[in-house]
DOZA-129819 format. One record per residue (C-alpha): residue number from 1; x negated, y, z; residue in one letter; chain. Coordinates in steps of 0.05 Angstrom, whole numbers. Layout:
<sites>
<mivex->NUM, X->X, Y->Y, Z->Z, vextor->A, dodren->A>
...
</sites>
This chain:
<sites>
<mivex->1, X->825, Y->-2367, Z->1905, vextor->X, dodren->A>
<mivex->2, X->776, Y->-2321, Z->1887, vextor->X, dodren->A>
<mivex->3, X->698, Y->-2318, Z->1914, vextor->X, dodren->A>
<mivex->4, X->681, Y->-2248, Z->1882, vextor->X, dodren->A>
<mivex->5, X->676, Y->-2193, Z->1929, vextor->X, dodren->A>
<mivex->6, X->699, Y->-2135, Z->1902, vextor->X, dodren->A>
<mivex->7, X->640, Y->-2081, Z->1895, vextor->X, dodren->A>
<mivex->8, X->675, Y->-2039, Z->1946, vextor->X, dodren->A>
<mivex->9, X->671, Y->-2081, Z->1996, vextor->X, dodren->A>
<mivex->10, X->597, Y->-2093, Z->1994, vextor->X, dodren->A>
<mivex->11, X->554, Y->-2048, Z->2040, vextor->X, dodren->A>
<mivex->12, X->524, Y->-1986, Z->1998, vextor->X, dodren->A>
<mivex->13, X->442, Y->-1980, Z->2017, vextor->X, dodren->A>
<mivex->14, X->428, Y->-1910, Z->2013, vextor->X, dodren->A>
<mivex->15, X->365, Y->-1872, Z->1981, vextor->X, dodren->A>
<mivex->16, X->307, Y->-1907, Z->2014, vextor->X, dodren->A>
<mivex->17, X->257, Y->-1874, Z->2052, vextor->X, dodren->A>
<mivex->18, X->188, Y->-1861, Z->2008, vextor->X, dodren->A>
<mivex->19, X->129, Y->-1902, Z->2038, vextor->X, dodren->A>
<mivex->20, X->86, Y->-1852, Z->2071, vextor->X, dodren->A>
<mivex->21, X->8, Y->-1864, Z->2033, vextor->X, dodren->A>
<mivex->22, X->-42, Y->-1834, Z->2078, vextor->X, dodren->A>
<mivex->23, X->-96, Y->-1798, Z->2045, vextor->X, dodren->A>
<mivex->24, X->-169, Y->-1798, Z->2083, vextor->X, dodren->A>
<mivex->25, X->-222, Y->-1748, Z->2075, vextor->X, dodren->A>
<mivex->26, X->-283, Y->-1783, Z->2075, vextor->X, dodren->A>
<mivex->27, X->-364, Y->-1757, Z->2094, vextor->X, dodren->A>
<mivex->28, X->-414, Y->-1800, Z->2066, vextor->X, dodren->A>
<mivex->29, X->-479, Y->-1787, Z->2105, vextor->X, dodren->A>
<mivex->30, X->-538, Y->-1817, Z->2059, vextor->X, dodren->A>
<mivex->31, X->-596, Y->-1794, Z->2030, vextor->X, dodren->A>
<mivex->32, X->-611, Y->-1845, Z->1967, vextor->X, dodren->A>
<mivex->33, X->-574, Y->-1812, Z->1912, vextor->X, dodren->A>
<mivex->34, X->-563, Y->-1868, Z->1876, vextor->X, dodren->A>
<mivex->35, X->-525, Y->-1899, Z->1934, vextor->X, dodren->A>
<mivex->36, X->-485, Y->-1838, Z->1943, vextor->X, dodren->A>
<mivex->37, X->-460, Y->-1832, Z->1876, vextor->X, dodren->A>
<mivex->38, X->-440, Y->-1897, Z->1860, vextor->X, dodren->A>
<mivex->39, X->-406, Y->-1898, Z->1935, vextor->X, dodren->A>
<mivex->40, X->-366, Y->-1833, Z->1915, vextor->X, dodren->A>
<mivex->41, X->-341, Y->-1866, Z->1845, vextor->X, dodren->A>
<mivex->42, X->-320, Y->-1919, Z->1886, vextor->X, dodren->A>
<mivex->43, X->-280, Y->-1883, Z->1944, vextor->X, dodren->A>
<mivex->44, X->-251, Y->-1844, Z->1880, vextor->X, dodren->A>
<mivex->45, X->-216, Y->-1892, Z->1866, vextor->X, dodren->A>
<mivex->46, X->-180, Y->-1907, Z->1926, vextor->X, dodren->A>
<mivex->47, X->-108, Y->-1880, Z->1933, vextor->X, dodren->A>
<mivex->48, X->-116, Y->-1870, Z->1995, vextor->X, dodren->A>
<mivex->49, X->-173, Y->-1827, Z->1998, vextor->X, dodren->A>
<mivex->50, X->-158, Y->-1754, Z->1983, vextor->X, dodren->A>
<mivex->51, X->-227, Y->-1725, Z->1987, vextor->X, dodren->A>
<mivex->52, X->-299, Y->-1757, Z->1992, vextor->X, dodren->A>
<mivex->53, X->-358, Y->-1710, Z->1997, vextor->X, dodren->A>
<mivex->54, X->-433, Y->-1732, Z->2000, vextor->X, dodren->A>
<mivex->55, X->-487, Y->-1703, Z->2055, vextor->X, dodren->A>
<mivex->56, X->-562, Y->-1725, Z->2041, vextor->X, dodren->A>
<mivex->57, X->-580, Y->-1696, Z->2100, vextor->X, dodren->A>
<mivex->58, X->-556, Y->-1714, Z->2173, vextor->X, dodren->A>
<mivex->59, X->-585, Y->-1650, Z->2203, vextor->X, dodren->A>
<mivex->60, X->-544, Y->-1610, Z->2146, vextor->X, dodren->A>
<mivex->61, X->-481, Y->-1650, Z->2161, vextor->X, dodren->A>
<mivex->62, X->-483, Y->-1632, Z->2239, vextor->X, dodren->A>
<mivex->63, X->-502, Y->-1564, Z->2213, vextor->X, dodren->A>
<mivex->64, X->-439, Y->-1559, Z->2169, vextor->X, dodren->A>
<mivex->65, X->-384, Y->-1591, Z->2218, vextor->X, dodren->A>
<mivex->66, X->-414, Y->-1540, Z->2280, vextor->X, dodren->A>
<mivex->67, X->-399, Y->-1492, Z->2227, vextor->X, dodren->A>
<mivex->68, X->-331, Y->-1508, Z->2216, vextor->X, dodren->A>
<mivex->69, X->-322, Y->-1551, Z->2159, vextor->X, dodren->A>
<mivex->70, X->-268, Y->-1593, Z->2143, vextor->X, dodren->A>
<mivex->71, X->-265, Y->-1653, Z->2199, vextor->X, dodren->A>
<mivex->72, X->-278, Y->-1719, Z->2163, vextor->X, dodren->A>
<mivex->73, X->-222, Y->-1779, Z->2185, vextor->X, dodren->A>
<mivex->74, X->-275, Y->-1830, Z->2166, vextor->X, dodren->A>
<mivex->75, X->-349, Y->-1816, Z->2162, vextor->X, dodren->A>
<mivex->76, X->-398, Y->-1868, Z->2127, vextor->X, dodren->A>
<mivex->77, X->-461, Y->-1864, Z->2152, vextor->X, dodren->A>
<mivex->78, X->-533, Y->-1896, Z->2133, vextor->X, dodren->A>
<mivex->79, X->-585, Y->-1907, Z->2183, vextor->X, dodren->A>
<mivex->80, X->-655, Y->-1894, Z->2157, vextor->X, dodren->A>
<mivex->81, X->-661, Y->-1826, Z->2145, vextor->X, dodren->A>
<mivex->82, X->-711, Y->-1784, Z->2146, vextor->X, dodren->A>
<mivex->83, X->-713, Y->-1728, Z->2207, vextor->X, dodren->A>
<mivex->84, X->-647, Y->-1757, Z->2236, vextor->X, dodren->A>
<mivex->85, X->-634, Y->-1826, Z->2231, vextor->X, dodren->A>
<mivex->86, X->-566, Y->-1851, Z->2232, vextor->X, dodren->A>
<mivex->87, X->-562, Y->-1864, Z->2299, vextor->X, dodren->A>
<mivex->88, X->-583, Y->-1806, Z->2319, vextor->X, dodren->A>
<mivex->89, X->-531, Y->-1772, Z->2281, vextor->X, dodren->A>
<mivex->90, X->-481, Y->-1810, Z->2313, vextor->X, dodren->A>
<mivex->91, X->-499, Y->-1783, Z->2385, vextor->X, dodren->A>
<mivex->92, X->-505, Y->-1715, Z->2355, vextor->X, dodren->A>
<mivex->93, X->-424, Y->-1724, Z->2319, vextor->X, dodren->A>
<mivex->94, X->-398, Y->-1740, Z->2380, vextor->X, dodren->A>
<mivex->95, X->-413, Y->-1681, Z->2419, vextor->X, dodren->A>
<mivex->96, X->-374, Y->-1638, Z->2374, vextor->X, dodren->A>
<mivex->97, X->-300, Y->-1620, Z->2388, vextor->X, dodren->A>
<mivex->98, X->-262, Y->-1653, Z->2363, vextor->X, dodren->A>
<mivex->99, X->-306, Y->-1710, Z->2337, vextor->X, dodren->A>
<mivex->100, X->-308, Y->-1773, Z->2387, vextor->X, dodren->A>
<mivex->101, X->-251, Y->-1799, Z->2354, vextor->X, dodren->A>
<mivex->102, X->-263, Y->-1803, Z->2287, vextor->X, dodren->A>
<mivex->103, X->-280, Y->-1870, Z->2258, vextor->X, dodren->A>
<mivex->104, X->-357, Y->-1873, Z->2237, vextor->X, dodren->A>
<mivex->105, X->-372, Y->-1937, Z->2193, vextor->X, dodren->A>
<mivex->106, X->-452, Y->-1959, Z->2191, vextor->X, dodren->A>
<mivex->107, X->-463, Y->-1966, Z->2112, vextor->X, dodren->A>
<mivex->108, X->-539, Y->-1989, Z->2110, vextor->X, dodren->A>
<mivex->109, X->-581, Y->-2031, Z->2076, vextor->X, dodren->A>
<mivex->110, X->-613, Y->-2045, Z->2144, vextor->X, dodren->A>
<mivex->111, X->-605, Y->-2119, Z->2168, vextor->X, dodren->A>
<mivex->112, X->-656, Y->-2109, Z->2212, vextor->X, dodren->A>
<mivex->113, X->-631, Y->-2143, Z->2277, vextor->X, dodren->A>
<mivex->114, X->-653, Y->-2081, Z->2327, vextor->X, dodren->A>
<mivex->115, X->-606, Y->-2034, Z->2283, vextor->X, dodren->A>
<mivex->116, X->-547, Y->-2091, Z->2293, vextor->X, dodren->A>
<mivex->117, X->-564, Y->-2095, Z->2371, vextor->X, dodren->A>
<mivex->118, X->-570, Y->-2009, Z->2364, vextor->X, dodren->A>
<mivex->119, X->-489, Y->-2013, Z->2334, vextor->X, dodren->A>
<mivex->120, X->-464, Y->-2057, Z->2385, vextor->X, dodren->A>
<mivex->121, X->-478, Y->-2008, Z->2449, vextor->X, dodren->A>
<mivex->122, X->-462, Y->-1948, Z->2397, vextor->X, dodren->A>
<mivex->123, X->-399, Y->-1914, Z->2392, vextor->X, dodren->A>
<mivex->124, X->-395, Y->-1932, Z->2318, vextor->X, dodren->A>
<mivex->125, X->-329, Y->-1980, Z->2293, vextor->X, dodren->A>
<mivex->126, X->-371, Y->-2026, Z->2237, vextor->X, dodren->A>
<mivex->127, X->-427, Y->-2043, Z->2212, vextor->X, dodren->A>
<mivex->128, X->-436, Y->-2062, Z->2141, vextor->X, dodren->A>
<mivex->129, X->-499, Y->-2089, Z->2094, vextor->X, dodren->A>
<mivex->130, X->-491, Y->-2051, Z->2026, vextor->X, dodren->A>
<mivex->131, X->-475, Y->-2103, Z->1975, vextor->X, dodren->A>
<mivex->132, X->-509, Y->-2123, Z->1919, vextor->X, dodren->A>
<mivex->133, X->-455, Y->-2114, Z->1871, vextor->X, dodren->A>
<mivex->134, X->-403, Y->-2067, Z->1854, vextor->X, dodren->A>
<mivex->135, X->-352, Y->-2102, Z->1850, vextor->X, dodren->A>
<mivex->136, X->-366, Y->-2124, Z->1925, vextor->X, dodren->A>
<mivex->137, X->-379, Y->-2050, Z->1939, vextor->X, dodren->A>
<mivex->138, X->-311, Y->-2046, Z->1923, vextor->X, dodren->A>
<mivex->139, X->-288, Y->-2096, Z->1966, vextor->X, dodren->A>
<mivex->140, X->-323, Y->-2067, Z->2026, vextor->X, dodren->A>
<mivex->141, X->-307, Y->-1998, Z->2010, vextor->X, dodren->A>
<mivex->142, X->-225, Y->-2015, Z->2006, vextor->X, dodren->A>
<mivex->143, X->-234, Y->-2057, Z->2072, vextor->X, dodren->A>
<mivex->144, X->-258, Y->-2001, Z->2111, vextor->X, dodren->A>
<mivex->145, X->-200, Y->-1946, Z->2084, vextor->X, dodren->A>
<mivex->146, X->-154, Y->-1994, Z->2096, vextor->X, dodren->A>
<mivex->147, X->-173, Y->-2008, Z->2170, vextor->X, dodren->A>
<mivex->148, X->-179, Y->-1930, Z->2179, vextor->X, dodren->A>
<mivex->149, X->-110, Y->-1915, Z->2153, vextor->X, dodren->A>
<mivex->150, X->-77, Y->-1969, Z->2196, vextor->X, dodren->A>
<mivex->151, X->-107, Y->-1925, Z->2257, vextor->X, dodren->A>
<mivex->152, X->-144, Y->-1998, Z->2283, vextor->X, dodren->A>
<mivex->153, X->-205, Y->-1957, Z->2298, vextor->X, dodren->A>
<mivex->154, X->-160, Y->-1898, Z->2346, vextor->X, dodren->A>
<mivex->155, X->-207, Y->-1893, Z->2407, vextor->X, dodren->A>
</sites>
């Protein structure tokens, strides 16, 4: 008696289906250019982020989305600011078409517990101390892609 299957009989799996990546365009709103370049290098190297452009302004970044500019899928915003905090900003993004539902991730280096009370009753999805380290940036920075490509933060 004979165990073998003959290769016939087994089922045949067809081409599989490719895994859909999703690619994010990103808006970092911050004004310390240091910040916003290494935060750009970093998001560069995500595979799931397609695009990552840099505002230093928040009044310029309103400006520019009113105008028409591509609509961000994840915005990363700082809070102290000068003209427009980050807050601010936030209020502002929402009242454009189009924009309530579009993630927006608090990247400060603002601990300060009236900003954290300020997130809470905001319409923001995270809040998140800028690390010390890049390598932690890193960390951080993948987190948040990650939760915006799994659609966690869909409002």
């Amino acid at each position: 008696m004979s165990l073998a299957t003959p290769s016939s009989a087994l089922p045949q799996a067809g081409p599989q289906p490719a895994q859909k990546v999703w690619r994010l365009s990103v808006l970092l709103v911050d004004d310390d250019p240091a910040d916003t370049s290494l935060i750009l290098s970093v998001l560069g190297r995500n595979r799931h982020v397609d695009t990552a452009r840099a505002v230093d302004s928040p009044v310029l970044a309103l400006r520019q989305l009113l105008a028409g500019y591509k609509k961000p899928d994840l915005v990363l915003l700082d809070i102290r600011m000068p003209r427009l905090d980050g807050f601010e900003f936030l209020a502002g993004l929402r009242k454009l078409p189009g924009m309530i539902s579009v993630p927006v991730v608090f990247l400060t280096s603002s601990g300060l517990e009236k900003d954290v009370m300020a997130y809470m009753g905001s319409s923001a999805s995270l809040y998140v101390i800028k690390p010390d380290t890049l390598p932690e940036l890193q960390t951080r920075l993948d987190g948040i892609v990650e939760r915006a490509i799994s659609g966690a933060w869909t409002r």
